[in-house]
C-alpha positions in Angstrom: 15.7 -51.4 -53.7 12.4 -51.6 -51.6 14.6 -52.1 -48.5 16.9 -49.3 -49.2 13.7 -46.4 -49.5 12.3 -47.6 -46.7 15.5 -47.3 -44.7 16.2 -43.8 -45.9 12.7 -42.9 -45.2 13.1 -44.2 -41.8 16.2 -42.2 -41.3 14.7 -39.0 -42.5 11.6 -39.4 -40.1 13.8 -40.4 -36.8 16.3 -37.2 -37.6 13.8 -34.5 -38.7 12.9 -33.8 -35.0 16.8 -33.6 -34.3 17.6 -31.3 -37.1 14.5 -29.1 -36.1 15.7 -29.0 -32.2 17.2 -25.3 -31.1 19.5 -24.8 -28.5 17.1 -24.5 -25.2 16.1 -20.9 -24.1 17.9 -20.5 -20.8 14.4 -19.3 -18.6 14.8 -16.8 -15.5 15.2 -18.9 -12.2 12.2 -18.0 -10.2 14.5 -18.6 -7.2 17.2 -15.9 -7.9 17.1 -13.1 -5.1 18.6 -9.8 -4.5 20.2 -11.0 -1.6 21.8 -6.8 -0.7 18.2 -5.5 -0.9 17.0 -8.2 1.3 19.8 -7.4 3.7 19.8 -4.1 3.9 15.6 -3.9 4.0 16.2 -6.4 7.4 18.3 -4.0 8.9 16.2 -0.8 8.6 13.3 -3.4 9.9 15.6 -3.7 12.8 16.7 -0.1 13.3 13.2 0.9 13.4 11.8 -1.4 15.6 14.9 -1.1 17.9 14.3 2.4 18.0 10.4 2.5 18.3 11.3 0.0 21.3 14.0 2.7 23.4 11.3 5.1 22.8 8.3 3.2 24.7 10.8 2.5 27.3 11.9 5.9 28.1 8.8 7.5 27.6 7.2 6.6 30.8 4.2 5.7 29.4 5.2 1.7 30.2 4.9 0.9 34.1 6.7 -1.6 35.3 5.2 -4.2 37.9 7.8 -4.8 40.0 7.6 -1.1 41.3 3.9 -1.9 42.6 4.0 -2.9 46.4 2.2 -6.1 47.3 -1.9 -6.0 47.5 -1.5 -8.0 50.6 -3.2 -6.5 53.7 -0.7 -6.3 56.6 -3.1 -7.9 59.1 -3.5 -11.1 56.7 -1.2 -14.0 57.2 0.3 -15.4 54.6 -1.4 -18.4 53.0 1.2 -21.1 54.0 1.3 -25.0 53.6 2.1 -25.6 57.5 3.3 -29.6 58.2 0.3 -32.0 58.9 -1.8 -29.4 57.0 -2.1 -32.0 54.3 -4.7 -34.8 54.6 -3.9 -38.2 52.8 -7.5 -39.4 51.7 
């Protein structure tokens, strides 16, 4: 009889835990996002920017460089690698 109680007592401890055991709690994926506000707040960002560019553009405030004519003296040669120029020391 010994054998038997010690059995059942060993059943009863192993399946306590598994009787106790609830269904698990489903928690909120931290990685779940609102991809349409992401979206749209991206293209505002982009509107704005676009638009904040047009206007630095075309309000003359931005000169460009090519416009500038060359700081280069008319009398001044051009510095120019000429053939035999170059030493081989």
């Amino acid at each position: 009889m010994q054998p038997v109680a010690s059995q059942f007592l060993l059943l009863l401890a192993v399946s306590l835990p598994v009787l106790k055991a609830e269904a698990p709690v489903a928690t909120p994926n931290p990685f779940v996002y609102d991809w349409h506000s992401l979206r749209v707040g991206g293209l505002i960002a982009a509107g704005i920017l676009c638009t904040l560019g047009i206007i630095v553009l075309l309000s003359g405030k931005c000169k460009c460089k090519f416009n500038r004519k060359s700081s280069r003296r008319p009398q001044e040669s051009p510095h120019l690698i000429v053939p035999g120029s170059a030493s081989n020391c």
